[in-house]
SELUM-449760 format. One record per residue (C-alpha): residue number from 1; x, y, z. Coordinates in Angstrom, 3 decimals, m for minus. Example, Ala and Ser with C-alpha at 12.3 -4.5 7.8 and 13.67 -1.06 7.14 Angstrom:
# SELUM-449760
nr|u|v|w
1|12.300|m4.500|7.800 $
2|13.670|m1.060|7.140 $
END
This chain:
# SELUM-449760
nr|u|v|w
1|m92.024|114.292|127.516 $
2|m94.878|116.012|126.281 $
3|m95.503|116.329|122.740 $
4|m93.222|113.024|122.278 $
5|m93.282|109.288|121.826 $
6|m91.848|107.781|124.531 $
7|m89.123|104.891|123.277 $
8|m91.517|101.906|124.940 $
9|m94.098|103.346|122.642 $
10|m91.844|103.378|119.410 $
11|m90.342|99.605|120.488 $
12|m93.996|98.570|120.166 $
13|m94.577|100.109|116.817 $
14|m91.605|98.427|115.283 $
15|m92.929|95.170|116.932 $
16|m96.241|95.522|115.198 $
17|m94.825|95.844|111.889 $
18|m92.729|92.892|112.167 $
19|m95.941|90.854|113.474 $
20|m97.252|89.120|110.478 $
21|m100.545|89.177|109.485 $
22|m103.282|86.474|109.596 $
23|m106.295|86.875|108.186 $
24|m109.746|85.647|109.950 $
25|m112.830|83.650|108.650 $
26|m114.550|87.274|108.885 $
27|m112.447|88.640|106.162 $
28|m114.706|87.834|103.824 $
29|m117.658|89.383|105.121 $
30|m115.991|93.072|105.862 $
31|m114.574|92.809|102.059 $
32|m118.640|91.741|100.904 $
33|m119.043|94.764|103.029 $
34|m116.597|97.414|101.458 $
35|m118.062|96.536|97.907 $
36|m121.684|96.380|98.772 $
37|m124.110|93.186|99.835 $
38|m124.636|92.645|95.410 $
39|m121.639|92.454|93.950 $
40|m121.783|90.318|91.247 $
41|m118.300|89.676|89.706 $
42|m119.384|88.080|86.673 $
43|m122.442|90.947|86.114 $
44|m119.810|93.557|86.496 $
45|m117.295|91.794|84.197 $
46|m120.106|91.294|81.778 $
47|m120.993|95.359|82.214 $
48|m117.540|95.996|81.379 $
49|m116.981|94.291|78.100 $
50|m120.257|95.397|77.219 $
51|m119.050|99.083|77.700 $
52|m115.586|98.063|75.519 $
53|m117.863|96.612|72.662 $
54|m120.275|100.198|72.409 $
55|m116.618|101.958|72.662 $
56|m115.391|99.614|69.543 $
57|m119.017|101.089|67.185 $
58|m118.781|104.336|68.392 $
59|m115.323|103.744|66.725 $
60|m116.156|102.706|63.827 $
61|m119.658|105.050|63.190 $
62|m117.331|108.151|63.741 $
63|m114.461|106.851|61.357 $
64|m117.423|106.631|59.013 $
65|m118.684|109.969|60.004 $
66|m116.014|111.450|59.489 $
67|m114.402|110.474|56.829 $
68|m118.050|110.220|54.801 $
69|m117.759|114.352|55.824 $
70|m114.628|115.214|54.597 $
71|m115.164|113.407|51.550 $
72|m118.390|114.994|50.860 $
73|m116.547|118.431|51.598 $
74|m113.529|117.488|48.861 $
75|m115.607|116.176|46.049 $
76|m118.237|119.336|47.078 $
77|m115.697|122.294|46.731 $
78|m113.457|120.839|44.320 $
79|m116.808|120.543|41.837 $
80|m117.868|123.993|42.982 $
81|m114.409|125.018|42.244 $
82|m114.235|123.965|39.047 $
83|m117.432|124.734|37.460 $
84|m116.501|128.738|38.661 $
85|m112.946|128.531|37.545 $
86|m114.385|127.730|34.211 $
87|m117.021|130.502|33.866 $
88|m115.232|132.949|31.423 $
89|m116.920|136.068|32.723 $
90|m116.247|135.043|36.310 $
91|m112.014|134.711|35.814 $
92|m112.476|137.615|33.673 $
93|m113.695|139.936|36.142 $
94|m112.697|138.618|39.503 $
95|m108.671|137.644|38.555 $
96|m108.298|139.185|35.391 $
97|m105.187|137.837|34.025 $
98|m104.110|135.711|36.508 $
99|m104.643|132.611|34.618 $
100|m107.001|130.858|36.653 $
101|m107.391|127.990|34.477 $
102|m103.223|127.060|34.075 $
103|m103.770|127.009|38.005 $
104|m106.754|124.495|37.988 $
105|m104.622|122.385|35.838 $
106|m101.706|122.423|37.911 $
107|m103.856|121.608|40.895 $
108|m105.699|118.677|39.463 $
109|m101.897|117.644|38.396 $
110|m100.968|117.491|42.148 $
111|m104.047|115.338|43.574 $
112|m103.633|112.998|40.297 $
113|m100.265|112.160|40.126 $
114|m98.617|112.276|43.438 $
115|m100.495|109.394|44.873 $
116|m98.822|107.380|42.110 $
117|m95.828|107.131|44.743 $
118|m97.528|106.877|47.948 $
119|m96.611|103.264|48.616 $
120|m92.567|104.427|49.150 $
121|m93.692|106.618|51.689 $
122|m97.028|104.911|53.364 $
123|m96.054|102.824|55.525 $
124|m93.235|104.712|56.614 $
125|m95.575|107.634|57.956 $
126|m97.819|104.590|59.873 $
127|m95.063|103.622|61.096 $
128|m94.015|106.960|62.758 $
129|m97.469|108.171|63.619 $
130|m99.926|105.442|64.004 $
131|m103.319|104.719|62.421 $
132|m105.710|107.342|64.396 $
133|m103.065|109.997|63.884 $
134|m102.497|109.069|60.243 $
135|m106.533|109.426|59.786 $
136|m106.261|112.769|61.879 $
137|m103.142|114.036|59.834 $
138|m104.566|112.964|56.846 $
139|m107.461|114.802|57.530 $
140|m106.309|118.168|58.603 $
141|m104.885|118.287|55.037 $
142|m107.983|117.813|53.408 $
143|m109.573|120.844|55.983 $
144|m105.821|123.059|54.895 $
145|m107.276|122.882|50.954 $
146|m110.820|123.802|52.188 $
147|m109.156|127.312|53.793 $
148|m107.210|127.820|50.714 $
149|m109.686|128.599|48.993 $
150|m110.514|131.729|50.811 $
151|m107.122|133.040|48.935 $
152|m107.081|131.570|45.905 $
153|m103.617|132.209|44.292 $
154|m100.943|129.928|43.001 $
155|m98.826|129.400|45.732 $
156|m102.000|128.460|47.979 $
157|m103.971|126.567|46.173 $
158|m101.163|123.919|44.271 $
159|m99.553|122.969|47.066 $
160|m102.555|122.482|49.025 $
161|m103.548|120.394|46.402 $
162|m99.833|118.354|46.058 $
163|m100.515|117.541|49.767 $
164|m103.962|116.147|49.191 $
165|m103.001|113.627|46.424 $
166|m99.860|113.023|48.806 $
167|m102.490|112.181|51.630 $
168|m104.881|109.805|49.863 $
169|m103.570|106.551|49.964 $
170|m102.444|106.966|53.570 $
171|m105.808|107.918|54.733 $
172|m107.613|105.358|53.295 $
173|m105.348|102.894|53.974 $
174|m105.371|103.593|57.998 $
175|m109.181|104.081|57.520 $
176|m109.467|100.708|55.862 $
177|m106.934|98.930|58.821 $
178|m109.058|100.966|61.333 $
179|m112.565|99.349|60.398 $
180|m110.877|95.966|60.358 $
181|m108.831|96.226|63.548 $
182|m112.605|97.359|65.211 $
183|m114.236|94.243|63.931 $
184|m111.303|92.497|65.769 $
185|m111.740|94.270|68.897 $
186|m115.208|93.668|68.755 $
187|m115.125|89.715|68.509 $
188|m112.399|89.882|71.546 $
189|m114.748|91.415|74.049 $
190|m117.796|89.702|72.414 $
191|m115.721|86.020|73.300 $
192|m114.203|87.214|76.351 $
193|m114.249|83.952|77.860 $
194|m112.830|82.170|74.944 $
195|m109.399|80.577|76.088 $
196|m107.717|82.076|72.975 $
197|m108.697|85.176|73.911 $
198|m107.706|85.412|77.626 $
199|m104.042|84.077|76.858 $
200|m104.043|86.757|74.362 $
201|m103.576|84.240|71.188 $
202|m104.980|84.492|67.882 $
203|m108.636|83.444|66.816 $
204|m109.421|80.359|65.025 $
205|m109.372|81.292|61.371 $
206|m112.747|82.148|60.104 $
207|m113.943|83.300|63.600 $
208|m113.652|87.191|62.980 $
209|m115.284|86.881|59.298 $
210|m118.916|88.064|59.910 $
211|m117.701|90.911|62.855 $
212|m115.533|92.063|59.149 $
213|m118.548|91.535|56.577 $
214|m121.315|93.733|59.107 $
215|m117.982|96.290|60.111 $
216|m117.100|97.151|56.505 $
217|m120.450|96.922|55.124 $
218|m122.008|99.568|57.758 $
219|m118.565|101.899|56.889 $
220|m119.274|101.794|53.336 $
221|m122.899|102.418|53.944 $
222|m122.250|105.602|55.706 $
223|m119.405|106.484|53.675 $
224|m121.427|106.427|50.319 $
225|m124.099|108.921|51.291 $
226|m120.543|111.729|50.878 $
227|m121.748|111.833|47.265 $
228|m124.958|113.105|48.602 $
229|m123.756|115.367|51.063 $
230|m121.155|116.593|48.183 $
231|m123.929|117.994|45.852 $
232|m125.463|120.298|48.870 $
233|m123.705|123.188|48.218 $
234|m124.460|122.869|44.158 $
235|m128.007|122.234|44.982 $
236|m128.400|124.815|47.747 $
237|m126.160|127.687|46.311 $
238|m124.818|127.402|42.687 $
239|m127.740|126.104|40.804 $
240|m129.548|129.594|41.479 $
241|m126.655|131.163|39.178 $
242|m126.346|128.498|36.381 $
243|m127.823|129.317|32.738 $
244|m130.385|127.097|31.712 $
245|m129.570|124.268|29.364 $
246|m130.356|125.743|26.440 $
247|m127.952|128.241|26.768 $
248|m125.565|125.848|28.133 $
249|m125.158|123.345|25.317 $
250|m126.360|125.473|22.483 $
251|m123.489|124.755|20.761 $
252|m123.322|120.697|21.403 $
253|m123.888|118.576|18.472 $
254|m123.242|114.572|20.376 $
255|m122.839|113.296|23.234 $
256|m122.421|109.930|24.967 $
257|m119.632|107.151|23.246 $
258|m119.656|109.745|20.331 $
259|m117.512|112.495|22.323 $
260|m114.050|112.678|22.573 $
261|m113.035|114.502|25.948 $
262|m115.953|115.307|28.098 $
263|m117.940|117.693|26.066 $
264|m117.444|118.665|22.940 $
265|m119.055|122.586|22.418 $
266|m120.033|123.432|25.949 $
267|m120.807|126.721|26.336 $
268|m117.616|129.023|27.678 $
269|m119.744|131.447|29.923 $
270|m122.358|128.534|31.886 $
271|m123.160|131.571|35.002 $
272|m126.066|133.409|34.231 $
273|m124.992|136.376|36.831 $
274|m121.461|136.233|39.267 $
275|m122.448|134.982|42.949 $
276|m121.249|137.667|45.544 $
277|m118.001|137.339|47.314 $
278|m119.773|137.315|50.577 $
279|m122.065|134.662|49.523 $
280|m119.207|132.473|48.507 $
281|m117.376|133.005|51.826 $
282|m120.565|132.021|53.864 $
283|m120.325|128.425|51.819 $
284|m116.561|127.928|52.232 $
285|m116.947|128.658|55.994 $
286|m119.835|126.224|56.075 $
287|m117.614|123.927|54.498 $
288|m114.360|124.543|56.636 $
289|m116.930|124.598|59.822 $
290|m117.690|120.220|58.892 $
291|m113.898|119.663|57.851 $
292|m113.216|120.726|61.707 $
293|m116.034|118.563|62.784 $
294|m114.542|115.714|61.096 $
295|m111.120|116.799|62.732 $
296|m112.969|117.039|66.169 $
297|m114.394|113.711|65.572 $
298|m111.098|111.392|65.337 $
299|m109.569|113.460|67.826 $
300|m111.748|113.162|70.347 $
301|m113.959|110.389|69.875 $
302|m111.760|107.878|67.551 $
303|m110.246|105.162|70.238 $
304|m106.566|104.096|69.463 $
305|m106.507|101.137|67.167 $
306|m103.668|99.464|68.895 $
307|m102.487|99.154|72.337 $
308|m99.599|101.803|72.871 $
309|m96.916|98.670|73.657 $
310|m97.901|97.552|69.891 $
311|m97.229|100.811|68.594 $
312|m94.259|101.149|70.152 $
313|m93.394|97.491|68.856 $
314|m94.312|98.753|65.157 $
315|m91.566|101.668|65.521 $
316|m88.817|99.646|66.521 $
317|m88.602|97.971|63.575 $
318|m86.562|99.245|60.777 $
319|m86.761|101.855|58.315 $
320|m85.930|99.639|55.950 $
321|m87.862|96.894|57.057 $
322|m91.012|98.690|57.728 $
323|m90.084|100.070|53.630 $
324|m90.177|96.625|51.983 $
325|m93.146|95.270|53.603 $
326|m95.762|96.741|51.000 $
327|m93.681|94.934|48.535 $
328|m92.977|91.619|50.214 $
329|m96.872|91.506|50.308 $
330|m96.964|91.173|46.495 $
331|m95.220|87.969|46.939 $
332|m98.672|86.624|48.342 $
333|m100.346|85.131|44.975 $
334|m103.867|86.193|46.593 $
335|m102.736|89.790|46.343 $
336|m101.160|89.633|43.176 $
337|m103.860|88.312|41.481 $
338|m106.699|90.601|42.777 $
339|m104.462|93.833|41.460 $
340|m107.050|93.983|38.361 $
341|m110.067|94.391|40.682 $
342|m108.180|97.067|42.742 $
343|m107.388|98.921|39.507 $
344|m111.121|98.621|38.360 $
345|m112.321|99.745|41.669 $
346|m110.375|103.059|40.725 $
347|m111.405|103.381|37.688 $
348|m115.527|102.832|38.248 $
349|m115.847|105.299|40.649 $
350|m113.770|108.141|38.810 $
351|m115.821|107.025|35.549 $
352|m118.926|108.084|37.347 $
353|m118.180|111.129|39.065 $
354|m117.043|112.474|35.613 $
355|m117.050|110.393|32.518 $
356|m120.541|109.366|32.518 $
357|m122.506|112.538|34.731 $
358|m120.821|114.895|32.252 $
359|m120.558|113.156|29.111 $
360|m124.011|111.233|29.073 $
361|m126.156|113.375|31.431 $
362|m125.096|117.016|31.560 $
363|m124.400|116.883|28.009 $
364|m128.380|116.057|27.296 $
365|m129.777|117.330|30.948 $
366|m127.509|120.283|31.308 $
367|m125.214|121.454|33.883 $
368|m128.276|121.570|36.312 $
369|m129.020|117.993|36.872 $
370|m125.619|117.057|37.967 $
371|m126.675|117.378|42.002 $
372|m129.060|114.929|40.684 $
373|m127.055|112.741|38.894 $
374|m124.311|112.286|41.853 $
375|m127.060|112.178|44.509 $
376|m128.420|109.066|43.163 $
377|m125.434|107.099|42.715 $
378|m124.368|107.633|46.074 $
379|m127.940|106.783|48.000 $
380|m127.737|103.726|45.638 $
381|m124.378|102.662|46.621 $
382|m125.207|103.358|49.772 $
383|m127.744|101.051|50.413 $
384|m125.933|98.380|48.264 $
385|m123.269|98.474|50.704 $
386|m125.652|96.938|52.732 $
387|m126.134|94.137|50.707 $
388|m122.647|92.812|51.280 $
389|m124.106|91.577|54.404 $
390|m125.440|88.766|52.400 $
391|m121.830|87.195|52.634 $
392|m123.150|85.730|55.935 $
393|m125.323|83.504|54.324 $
394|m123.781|83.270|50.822 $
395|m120.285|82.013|48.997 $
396|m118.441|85.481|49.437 $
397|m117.662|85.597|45.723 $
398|m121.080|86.276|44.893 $
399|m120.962|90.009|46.392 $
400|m117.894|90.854|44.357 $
401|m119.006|88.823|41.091 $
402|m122.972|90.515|41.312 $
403|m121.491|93.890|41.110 $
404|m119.056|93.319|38.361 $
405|m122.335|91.281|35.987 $
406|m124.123|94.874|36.704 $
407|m121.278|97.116|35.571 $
408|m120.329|94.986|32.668 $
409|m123.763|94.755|31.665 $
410|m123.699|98.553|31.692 $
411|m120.523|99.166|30.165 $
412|m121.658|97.392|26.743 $
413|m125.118|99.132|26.834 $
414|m122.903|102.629|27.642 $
415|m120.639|101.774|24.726 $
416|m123.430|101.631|22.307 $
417|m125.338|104.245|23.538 $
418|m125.490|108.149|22.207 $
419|m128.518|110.489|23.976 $
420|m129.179|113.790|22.267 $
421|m127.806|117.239|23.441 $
422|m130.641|119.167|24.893 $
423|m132.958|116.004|25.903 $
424|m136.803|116.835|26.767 $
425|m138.083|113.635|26.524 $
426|m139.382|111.839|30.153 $
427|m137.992|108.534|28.522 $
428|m133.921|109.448|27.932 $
429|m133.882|111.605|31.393 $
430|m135.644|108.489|33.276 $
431|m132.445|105.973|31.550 $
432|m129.787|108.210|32.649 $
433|m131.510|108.148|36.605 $
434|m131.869|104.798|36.279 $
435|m128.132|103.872|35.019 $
436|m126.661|105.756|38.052 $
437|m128.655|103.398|40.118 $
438|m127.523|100.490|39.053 $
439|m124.383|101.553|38.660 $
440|m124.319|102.660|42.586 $
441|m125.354|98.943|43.237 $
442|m122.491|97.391|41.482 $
443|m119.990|100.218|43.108 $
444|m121.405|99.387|46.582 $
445|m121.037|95.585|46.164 $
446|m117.724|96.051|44.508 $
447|m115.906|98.751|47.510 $
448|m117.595|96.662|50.742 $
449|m116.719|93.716|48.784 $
450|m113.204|93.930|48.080 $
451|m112.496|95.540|51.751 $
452|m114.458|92.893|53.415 $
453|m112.284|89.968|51.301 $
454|m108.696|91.888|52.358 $
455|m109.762|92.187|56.140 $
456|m110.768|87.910|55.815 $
457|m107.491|87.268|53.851 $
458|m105.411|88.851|55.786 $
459|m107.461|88.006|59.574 $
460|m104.094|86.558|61.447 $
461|m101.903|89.568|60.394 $
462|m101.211|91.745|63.284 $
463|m101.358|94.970|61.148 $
464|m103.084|95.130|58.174 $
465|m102.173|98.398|57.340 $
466|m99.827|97.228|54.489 $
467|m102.289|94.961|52.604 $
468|m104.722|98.402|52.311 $
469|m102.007|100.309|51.407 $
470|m101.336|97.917|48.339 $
471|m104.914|98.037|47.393 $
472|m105.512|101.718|47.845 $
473|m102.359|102.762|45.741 $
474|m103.541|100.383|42.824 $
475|m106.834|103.321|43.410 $
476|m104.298|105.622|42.674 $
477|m103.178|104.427|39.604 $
478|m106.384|104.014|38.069 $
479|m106.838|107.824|39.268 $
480|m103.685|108.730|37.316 $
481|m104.904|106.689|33.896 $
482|m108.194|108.536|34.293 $
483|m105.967|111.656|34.505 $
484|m104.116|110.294|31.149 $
485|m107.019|109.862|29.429 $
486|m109.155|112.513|29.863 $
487|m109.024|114.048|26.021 $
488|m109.416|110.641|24.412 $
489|m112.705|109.178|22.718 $
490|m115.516|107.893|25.360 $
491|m115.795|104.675|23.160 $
492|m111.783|103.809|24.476 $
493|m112.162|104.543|27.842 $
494|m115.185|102.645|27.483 $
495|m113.178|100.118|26.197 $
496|m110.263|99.875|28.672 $
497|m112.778|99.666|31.531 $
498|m114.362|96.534|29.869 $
499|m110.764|94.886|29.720 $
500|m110.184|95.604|32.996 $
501|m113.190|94.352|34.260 $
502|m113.155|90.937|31.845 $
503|m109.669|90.553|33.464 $
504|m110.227|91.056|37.436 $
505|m113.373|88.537|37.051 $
506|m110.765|86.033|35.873 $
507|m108.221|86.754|38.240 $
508|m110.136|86.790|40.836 $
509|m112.187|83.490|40.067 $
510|m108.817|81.954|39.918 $
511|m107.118|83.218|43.164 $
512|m109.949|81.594|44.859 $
513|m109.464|78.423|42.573 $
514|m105.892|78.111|44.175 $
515|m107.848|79.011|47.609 $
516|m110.038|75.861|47.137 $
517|m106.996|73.607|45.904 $
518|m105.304|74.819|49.293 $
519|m102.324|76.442|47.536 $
520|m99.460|77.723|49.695 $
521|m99.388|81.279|50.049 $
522|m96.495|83.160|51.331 $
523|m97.385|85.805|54.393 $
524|m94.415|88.230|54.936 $
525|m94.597|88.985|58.651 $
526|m94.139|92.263|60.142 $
527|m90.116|91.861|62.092 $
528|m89.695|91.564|65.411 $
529|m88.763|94.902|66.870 $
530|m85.229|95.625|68.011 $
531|m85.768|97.640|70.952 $
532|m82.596|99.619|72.635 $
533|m82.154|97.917|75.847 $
534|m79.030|96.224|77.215 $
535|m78.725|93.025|76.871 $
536|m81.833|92.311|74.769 $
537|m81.063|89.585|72.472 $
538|m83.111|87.783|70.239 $
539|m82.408|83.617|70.020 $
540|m82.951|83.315|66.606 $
541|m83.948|85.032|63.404 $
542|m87.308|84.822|61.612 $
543|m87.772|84.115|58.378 $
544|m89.994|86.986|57.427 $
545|m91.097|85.544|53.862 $
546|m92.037|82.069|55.919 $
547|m95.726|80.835|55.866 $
548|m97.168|79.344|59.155 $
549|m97.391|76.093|57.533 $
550|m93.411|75.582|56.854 $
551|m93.495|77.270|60.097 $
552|m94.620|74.524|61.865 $
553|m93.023|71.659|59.619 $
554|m89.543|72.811|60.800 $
555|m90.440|73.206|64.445 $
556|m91.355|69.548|64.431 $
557|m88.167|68.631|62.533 $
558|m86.179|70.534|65.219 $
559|m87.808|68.670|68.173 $
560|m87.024|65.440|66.336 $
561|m83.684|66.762|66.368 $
562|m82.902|67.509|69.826 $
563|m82.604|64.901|71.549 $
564|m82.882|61.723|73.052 $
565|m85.959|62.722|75.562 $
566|m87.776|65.731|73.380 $
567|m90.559|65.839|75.892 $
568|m88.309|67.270|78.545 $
569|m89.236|71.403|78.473 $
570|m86.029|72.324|79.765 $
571|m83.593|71.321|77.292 $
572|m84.472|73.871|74.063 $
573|m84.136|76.894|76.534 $
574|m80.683|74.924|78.297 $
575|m79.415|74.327|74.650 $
576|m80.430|78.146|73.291 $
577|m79.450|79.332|76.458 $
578|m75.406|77.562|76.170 $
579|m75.949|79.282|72.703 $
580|m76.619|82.728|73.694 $
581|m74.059|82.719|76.231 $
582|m71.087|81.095|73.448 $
583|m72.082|84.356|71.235 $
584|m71.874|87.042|73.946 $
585|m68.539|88.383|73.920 $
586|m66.136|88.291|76.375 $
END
């Protein structure tokens, strides 16, 4: 019929499926023809890991971007912020009686002390989201307290400022796991024909150690220059309205280890005319403008730092579980013991930013050179970042103990050391550049430093995430001390830094004493997830406070122990297997 198979024609169809195939000698030749006459399957596997390793920087230079921008953006409006909100004309006239200054206190509350906490709820929000979306989340909040500000009331600009402090030990914690997972990534596709790597098992210890030096010494480079970027909008904009020095500190009488608080007699009214409302807005949108840059920049360009099966993994576990881990970490001596240096790492960069610009150099410079000030400790730290990357070549303790001699060095000549309000002299102004600088070089040595030594201690953990968030919150301590102290004499904060100091040198020299004398350490591993599926059973529980080294002496006492003929592969899975099935109920 027409339009119709006939049945002979369908019989023969069916009898053409069920023909197997056989291939012919020409095979080859039409495949070499489908994918072209130069196919090269070891130049296009070598094309593709090369494309995976420029994937893994452009990771890691826009975590660095963007993070160095929303830092800069922070540290840039908050000083802005603060030197308005203290102008006594400027409350007076633009908020009247609204109390301006009970609100900047209760705002600097919120970003001080919350972070004190933020290792209960850390790793429970990397757990739930993830590192990239922590670092996104994380930095959304900073952009929500750069809008704020466009409405500056109470009940916008405290909580705003709660949520910040709440956010910055989980951002830098992901950041730090993010820069250290990349240097990871990066020695996988760089050793792509390693067998470790194809059979997916870990590296030799010490094999990712330089990929973590170069990845967390080019981070910190880039992340330093936010204290340049910071003092833009001071340098561009506010300087213009600031009241010369003179006017300034006409009533200071000491400065430097003398003062007690920041400065003693600084002048109440430090504007010399308001700045306009629109002029103000322009900046702030400016400013909101790079926070959604930053945004932009995770979002879209940020790779995942784990495969989405590992993630998935990571939320199976346990609340609970996924709770204690921060604090199962402190049962590692190495940890333990370098606690000090994370405390001091807090402390040196907060002592900067205000203890030493505003009590040694605005209170002889004036309010005008603190741009200055801030701009050269961060271009100094930023190119001492750099010199972490002689950890290749050198014993690593010599970045961490190089910066420490410099600070301490500092610190006693700081302690001792009292310039005149109202300095004119070449000589006093050149000191105050010049301590800045040096102490940028110890602060870059000391931050790439400590983050490179974490990422190398802790190279065969398969999250990391937990070690940072340790070291980060002991930040945020130091950040709430600094908060503590802020009305007592320079000469004891001077003091307590110098103790500090003194004691992370020794703590540190003797962690990696018990390093050398091949101490046992105890690793708390992250638990194996417990995923809902029927029937999935583990065979046996892990000890998650159990280091690879008793590890390995009890599976060697178990194969003693099984048996007449140990080398036979079968029996452990026959034996766990009769095991399994005696447990499953009936």
């Amino acid at each position: 019929m027409d339009g119709y198979g006939s049945l002979d024609d369908g019989r023969n169809g069916m009898a053409d499926r069920e023909r197997p195939v056989t291939f012919h000698p020409d095979d080859d030749s039409q495949i070499d023809e489908f994918m072209g006459q130069d196919y090269n399957e070891e130049e296009e596997e070598r094309r593709y890991y090369r494309r995976k390793r420029l994937a893994t920087l452009r990771n890691l230079v826009c975590a660095s971007l963007a993070s160095m921008l929303i830092y800069a953006v922070y540290l840039g409006l908050l000083q802005m912020q603060l030197i308005l909100h203290y102008d006594e004309t400027y409350r007076e006239v633009k908020y009247g009686n609204m109390g301006l200054q009970d609100i900047d206190r209760k705002m600097l509350m919120g970003i001080n002390v919350t972070p004190v906490v933020a290792l209960l709820y850390t790793p429970v929000l990397i757990r739930f989201l993830g590192t990239k979306w922590m670092m996104f989340l994380a930095i959304g909040i900073y952009a929500l307290f750069v809008s704020t500000n466009y409405w500056e009331r109470y009940y916008t600009l405290v909580p705003s400022a709660v949520a910040i402090g709440a956010a910055i030990v989980p951002l830098w914690a992901s950041v730090g796991n993010y820069v250290t997972r990349m240097a990871q990534r990066y020695y996988e596709y760089q050793h792509y024909k390693e067998g470790h790597v194809q059979e997916q098992r870990k590296a030799p210890k010490g094999a990712c150690h330089p990929h973590i030096i170069i990845f967390q010494s080019i981070f910190y480079f880039i992340f330093n220059l936010s204290f340049v970027g910071a003092e833009l909008p001071s340098l561009i904009f506010l300087n213009k309205y600031l009241s010369p020095a003179s006017h300034t500190l006409s009533n200071v009488r000491i400065c430097g280890s003398d003062v007690r608080g920041t400065i003693e007699g600084l002048n109440r009214t430090v504007l010399n005319k308001l700045p306009q409302s629109l002029s103000l807005i322009k900046v702030e949108s400016v400013l909101m403008g790079t926070a959604f840059i930053a945004m932009l920049l995770v979002l879209t360009l940020c790779g995942p730092a784990y495969r989405p099966t590992e993630e998935i993994d990571l939320r199976s576990v346990g609340w609970g579980n996924i709770f204690q881990l921060p604090f199962k970490h402190l049962r590692d001596y190495r940890l333990r013991l370098l606690l000090p240096f994370f405390v001091y790492s807090g402390f040196e960069v907060l002592f900067v930013c205000s203890g030493f610009t505003l009590t040694y150099g605005v209170c002889s410079l004036g309010l005008e050179s603190l741009p200055a000030l801030i701009m050269v400790y961060g271009a100094s730290a930023s190119l001492s970042s750099l010199l972490g990357l002689s950890s290749l070549c050198l014993p690593r303790q010599v970045t961490l103990l190089s910066g420490s001699l410099v600070q301490g060095v500092l610190l006693l000549a700081l302690f001792g050391w009292s310039p005149l309000p109202r300095e004119t002299r070449p000589g006093p102004a050149a000191a105050l550049y010049v301590v800045a600088a040096l102490w940028g070089l110890g602060s870059g040595l000391n931050k790439s430093g400590l983050s490179a030594l974490l990422g190398m201690l802790y190279e065969d953990k398969e999250r990391q995430d937990f070690a940072f968030a340790v070291y980060h919150w002991c930040q945020a301590v130091a950040i709430f001390i600094v908060y503590l102290w802020s009305s007592t004499y320079m000469k004891v904060k001077l003091g307590i830094m110098f103790v500090t100091l003194i004691a992370a040198v020794i703590s540190y020299v003797w962690m990696e004493w018990k390093l050398f004398q091949k101490v046992r350490f105890r690793v708390p591993r992250i638990p194996r997830p417990r995923h809902k599926v029927k029937g999935y059973r583990y065979l046996e529980d892990e000890n998650s406070d159990q280091s690879e080294e008793e590890e390995e002496e009890e599976g060697e006492g178990e194969v003693e122990m099984e048996g007449d003929s140990p080398s036979d592969p079968l029996q452990p899975v026959v034996q766990h297997g009769a095991t399994e099935a005696e447990e499953r109920p009936q």
